[in-house]
C-alpha positions in Angstrom: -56.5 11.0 12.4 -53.2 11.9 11.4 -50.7 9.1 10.1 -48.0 8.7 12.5 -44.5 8.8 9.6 -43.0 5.8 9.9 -39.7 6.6 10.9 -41.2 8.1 14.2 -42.9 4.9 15.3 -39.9 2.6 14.7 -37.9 5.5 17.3 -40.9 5.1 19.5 -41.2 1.3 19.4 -37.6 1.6 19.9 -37.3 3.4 23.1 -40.3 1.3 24.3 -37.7 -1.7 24.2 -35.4 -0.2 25.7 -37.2 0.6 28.8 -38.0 -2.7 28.3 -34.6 -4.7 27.9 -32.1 -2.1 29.5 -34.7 -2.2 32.7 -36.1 -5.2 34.7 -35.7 -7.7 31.4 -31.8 -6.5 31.0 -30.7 -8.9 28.0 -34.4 -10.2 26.6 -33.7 -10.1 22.6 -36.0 -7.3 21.7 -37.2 -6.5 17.9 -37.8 -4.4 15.6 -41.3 -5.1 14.9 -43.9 -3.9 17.2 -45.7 -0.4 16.0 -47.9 1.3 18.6 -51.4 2.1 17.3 -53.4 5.0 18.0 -55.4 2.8 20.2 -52.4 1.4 22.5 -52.7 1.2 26.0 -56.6 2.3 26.1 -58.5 -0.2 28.3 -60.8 -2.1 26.5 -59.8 -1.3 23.4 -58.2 -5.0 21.6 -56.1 -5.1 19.1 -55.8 -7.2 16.2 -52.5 -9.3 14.5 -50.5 -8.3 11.5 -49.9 -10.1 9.0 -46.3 -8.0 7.5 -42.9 -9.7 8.0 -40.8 -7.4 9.8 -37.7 -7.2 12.1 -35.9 -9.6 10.0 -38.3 -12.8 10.9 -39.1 -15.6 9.0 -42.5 -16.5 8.1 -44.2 -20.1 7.0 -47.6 -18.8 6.5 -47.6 -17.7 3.1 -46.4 -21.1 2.1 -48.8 -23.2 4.1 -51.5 -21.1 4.8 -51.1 -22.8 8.2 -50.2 -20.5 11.2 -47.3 -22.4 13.2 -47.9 -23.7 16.6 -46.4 -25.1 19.0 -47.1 -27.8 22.4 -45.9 -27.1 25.8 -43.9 -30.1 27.4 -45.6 -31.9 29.7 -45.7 -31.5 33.7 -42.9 -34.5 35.5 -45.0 -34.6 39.0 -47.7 -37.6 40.0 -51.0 -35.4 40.2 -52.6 -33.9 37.2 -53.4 -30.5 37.2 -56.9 -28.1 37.7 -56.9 -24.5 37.0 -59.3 -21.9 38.5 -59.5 -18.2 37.4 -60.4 -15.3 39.6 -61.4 -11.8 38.9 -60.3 -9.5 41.8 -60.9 -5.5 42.6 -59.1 -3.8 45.0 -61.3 -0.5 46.4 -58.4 0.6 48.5 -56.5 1.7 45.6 -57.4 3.8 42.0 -55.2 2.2 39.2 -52.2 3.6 39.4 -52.1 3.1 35.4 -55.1 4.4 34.5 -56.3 6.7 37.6 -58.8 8.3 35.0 -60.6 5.7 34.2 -60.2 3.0 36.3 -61.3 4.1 40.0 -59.9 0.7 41.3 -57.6 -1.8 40.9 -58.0 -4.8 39.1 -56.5 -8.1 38.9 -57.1 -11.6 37.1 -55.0 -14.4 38.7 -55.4 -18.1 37.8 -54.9 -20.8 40.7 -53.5 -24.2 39.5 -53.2 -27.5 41.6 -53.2 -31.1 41.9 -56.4 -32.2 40.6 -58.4 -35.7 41.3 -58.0 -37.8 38.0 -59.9 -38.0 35.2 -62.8 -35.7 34.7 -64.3 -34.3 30.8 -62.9 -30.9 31.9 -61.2 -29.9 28.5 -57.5 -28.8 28.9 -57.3 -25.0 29.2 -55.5 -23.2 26.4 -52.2 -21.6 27.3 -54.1 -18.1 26.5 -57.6 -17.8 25.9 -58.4 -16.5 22.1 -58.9 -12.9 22.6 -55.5 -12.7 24.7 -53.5 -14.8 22.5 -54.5 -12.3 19.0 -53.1 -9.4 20.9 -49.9 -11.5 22.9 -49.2 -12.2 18.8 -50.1 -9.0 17.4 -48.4 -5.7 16.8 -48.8 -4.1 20.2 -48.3 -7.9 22.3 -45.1 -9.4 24.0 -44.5 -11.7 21.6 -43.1 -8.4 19.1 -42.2 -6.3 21.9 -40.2 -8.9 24.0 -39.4 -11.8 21.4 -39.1 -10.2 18.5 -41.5 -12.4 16.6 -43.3 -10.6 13.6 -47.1 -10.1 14.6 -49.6 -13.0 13.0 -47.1 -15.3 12.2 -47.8 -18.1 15.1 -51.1 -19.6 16.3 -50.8 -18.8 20.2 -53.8 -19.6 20.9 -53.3 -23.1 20.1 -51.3 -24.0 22.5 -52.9 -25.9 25.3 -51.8 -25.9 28.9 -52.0 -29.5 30.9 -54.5 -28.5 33.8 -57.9 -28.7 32.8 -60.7 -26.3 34.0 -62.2 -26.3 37.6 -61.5 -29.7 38.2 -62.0 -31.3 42.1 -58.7 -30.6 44.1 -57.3 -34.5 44.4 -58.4 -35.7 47.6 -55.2 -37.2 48.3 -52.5 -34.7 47.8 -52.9 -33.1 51.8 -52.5 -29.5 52.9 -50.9 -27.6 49.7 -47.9 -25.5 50.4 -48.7 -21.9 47.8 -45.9 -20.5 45.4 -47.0 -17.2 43.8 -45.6 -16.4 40.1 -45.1 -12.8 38.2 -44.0 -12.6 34.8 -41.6 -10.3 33.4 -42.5 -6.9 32.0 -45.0 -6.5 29.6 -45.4 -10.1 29.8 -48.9 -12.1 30.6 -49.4 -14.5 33.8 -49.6 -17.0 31.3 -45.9 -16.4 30.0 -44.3 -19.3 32.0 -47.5 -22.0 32.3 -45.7 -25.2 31.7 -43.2 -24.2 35.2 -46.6 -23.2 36.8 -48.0 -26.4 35.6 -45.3 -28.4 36.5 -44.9 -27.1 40.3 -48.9 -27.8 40.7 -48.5 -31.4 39.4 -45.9 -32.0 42.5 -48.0 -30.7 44.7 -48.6 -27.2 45.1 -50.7 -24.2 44.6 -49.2 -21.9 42.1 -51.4 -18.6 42.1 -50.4 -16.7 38.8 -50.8 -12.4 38.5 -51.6 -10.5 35.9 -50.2 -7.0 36.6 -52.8 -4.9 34.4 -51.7 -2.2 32.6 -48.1 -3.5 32.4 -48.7 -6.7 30.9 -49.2 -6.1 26.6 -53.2 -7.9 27.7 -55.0 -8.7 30.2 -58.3 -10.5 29.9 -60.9 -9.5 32.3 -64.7 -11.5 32.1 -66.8 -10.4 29.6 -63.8 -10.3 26.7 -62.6 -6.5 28.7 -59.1 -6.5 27.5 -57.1 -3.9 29.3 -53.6 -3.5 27.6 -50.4 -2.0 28.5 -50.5 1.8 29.7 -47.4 2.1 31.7 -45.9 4.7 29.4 -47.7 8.1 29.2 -47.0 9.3 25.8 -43.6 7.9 24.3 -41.2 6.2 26.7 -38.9 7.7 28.2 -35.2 7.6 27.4 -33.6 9.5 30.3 -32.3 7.5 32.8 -33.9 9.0 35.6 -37.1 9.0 33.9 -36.5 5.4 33.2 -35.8 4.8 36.7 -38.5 6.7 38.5 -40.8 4.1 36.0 -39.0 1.2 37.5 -39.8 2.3 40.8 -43.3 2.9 40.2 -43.4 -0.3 38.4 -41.8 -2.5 41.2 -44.1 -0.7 43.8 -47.1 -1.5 41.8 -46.3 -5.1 41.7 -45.8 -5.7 45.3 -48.6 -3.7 46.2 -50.7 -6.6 43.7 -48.8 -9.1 45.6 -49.5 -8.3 49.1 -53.1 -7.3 47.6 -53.1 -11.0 46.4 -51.8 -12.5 49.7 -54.8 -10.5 51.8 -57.6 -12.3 49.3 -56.1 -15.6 49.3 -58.0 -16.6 53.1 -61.1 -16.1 51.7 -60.8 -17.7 48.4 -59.1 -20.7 50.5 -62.6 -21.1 52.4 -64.7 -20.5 49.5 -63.3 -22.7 46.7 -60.7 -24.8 47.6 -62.1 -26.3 51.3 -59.5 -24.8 53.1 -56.2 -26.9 51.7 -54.3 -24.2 51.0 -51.6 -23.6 53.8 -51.1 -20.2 54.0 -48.5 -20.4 56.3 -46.0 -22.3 53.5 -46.2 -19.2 50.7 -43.1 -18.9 48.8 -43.0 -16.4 45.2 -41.2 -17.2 42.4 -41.2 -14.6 39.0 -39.0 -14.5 35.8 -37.1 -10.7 34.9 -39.2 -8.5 36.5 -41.1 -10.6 38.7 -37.9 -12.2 40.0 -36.9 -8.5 41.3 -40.9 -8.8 42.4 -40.8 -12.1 44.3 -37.6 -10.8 46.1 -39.2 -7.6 46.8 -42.3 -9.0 47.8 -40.5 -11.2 50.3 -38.7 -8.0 51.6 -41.8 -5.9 52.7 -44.3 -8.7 53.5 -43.4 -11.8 55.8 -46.1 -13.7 54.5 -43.5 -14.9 51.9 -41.5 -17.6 53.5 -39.0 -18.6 50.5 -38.3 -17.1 46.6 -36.7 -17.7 43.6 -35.8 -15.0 41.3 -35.2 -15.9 37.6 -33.1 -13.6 36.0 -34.2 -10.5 37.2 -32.1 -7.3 38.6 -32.5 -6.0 41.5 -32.2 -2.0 41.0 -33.8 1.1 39.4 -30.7 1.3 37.2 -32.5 2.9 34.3 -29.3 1.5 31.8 -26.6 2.8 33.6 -24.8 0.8 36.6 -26.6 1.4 39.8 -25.7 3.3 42.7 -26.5 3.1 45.8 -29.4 5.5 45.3 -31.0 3.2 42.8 -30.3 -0.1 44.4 -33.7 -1.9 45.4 -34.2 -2.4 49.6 -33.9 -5.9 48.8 -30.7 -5.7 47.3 -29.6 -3.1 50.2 -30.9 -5.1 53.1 -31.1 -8.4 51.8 -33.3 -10.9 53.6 -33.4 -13.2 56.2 -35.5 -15.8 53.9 -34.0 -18.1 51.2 -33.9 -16.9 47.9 -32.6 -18.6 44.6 -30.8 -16.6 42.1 -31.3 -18.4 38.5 -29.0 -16.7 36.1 -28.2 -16.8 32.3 -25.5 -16.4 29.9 -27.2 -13.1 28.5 -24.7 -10.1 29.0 -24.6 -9.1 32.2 -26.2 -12.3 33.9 -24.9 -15.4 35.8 -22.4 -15.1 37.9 -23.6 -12.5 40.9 -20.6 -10.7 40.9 -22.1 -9.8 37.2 -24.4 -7.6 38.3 -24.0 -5.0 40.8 -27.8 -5.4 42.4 -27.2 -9.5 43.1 -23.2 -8.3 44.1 -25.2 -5.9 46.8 -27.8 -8.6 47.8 -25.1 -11.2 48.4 -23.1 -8.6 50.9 -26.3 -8.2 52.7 -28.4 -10.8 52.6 -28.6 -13.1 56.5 -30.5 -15.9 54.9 -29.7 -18.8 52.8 -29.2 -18.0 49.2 -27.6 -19.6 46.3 -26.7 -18.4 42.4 -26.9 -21.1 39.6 -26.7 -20.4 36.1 -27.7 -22.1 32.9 -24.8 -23.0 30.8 -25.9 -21.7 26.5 -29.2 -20.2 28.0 -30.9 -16.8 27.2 -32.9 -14.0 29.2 -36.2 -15.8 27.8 -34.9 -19.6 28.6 -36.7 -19.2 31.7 -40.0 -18.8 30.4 -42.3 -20.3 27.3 -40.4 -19.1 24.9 -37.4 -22.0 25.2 -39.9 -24.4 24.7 -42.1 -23.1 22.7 -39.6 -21.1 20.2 -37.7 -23.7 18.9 -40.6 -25.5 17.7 -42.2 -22.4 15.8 -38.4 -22.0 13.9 -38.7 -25.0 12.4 -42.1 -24.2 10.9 -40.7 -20.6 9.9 -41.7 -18.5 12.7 -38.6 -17.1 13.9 -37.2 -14.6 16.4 -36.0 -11.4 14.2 -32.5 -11.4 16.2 -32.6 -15.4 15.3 -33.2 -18.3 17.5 -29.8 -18.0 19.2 -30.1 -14.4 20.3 -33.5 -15.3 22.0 -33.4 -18.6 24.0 -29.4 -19.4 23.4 -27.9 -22.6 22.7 -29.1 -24.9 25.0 -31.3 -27.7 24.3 -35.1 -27.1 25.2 -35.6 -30.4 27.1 -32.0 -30.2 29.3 -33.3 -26.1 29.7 -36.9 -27.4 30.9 -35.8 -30.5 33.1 -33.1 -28.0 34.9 -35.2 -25.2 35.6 -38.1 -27.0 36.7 -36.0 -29.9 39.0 -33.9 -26.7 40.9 -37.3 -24.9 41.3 -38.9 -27.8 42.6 -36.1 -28.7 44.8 -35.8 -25.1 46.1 -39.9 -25.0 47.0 -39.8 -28.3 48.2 -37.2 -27.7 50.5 -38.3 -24.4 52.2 -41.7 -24.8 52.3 -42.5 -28.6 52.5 -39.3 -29.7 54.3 -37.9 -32.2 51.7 -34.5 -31.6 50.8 -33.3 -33.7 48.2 -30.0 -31.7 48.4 -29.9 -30.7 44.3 -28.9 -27.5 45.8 -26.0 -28.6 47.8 -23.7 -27.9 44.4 -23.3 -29.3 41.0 -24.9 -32.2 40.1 -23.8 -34.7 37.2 -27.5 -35.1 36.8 -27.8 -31.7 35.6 -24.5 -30.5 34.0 -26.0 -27.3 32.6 -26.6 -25.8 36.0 -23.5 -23.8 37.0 -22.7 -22.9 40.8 -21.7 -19.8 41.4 -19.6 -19.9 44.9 
């Protein structure tokens, strides 16, 4: 095989971030430092970490020997927390992805709830091993999205608080369901300590892995399909980058609704019916926030969303018209949805961004834009928690700690995005309004109304 020269895989890696950042995760702080190999985006085909500091990020390892890691906070509701994983194929439709190879569609979600206490069930690891060494490695969101160097940190270290099939607890009634997608190239498992805490106050929080688009998806047997939603190099042209995002956006929803039409059975078969389908609200961070609203746009199933930091348009990098404005953003809804904005470029206030601007013209149902004062595109995921902590061992963001998850403190970022979440959830779909979302609150100074 013939060595790819250097200086054409950083261009490559390049414009693979920038489909990345200057599409549905508009101001993530993207590095330097991923290199796609000759075996990217084959199914099946893992990857293993680097070891080479790159992109400007700073490394303990090769003082310690000790790979950093890093602890997830833990969940403010009164139930612990189970975790069930399920494998899912879809015959109705060939992988979009990978139509040559894949004659249907495949999904892994994760279900997490209140769970009866006590119980040996270990603690399930944020990422199970094989998914963590590519997540950390060359071709994983960690480099692609975070700009940390490839096998610097220990991610598969990092426990979540639910533990593995544990009894639903007796106790905690009918369970209102909250569906979560991550942001592009990201894993389901790239915002567990929100999922965790929404499932310790009482909910079912069903996580999706969009294969294909996510850097790794685990399927059983260690399969681990990885990302192969660029055919060839990325594309650079806006309307090439825009007829991605489309495709992108359509595949999502068509995993949600997919997602929505299994749940019945899966209710019956392993939960004893305590799901209640008819309370099903969607929440997602970049990408999945334009999901979630999406979703909730072409399937009625979704009674209430929150969208963390995602646009709403097919922009491609340039300011959308009205050709690449989302239906969402066009017709708005007559659900509630949450906007959660940032202090990244281009973020926060609606008026910002021309897809939220369009979205509040023509939306008919409740709505509401709050943005966190000193936060980052990533400080609604992981990565505010977790980020931090790996700094101070020596595992640092290439565009610095700043550039990635902002100024705000961790705990203030994690108590305000989890308390308006769980307000908004419990709200619409349980009826409890403890009216957090009624305007500022001197309990949480950092969240900003927007009128």
């Amino acid at each position: 095989m013939t060595a790819v020269p250097r200086a054409r895989r950083r261009h490559r890696n390049r414009n693979r971030r920038q489909v990345l950042a200057t599409g549905l995760a508009a101001s993530a702080a993207l590095a330097a430092s991923a290199v796609p190999s000759a075996a990217a985006g084959r199914p099946g085909t893992p990857t293993g970490t680097g070891s080479a500091r790159t992109g400007g990020t700073r490394t303990a390892t090769a003082r310690s020997g000790v790979l950093p890691t890093a602890r997830l906070p833990r969940p403010t509701g009164p139930f612990d927390v189970g975790s069930t994983t399920f494998h899912l194929v879809d015959r109705t439709r060939t992988d979009p992805w990978a139509p040559d190879t894949a004659p249907y569609r495949e999904l892994m979600i994760s279900v997490r709830y209140p769970a009866a206490p006590g119980g040996s069930a270990p603690r399930v690891p944020q990422m199970s091993a094989a998914a963590a060494a590519h997540f950390g490695g060359p071709e994983g969101a960690a480099a692609l999205n975070l700009g940390m160097a490839p096998g610097t940190v220990d991610w598969g270290a990092t426990l979540s608080h639910a533990r593995q099939d544990a009894p639903v607890h007796p106790r905690a009634g009918r369970l209102p369901v909250v569906l979560y997608s991550p942001g592009l190239g990201d894993p389901r498992t790239w915002n567990t300590a929100l999922v965790d805490d929404l499932a310790s106050h009482g909910y079912a929080v069903v996580t999706v892995d969009h294969t294909y688009e996510a850097t790794e998806v685990e399927f059983p047997g260690g399969r681990l399909a990885t990302m192969r939603i660029f055919d060839g190099a990325p594309p650079t042209d806006p309307d090439a980058v825009s007829a991605l995002l489309r495709k992108v956006v359509a595949v999502r929803v068509a995993d949600t609704r997919f997602v929505l039409d299994r749940l019945p059975a899966l209710n019956r078969t392993r939960f004893g019916d305590v799901l209640d389908l008819r309370r099903v609200g969607m929440s997602g961070h970049s990408a999945g926030g334009f999901t979630a609203a999406q979703a909730m746009h072409d399937d009625r199933r979704i009674r209430a969303g929150v969208n963390l930091d995602g646009q709403m348009d097919y922009a491609g990098g340039e300011l959308p018209d009205g050709s690449r404005l989302s239906t969402v953003a066009l017709e708005g809804l007559d659900r509630p949805l949450l906007l959660m904005g940032t202090r990244s470029e281009g973020s926060g206030d609606y008026r910002q961004q021309p897809s939220w601007a369009a979205f509040w013209r023509n939306t008919r149902g409740w709505k509401a834009d709050v943005t966190l004062t000193g936060s980052r595109h990533a400080s609604y995921t992981d990565a505010q928690s977790l980020l931090p902590q790996l700094a101070r061992q020596g595992a640092e963001p290439g565009g610095g700690l700043t550039e990635a998850v902002g100024t705000v403190r961790p705990d203030r970022a994690a108590a305000s995005t989890r308390a308006y979440v769980t307000s908004f959830f419990g709200r619409w779909l349980r009826g409890h309004d403890d009216h957090l979302l009624d305007g500022p609150s001197a309990r949480f100074p950092e969240m900003v109304f927007t009128p």
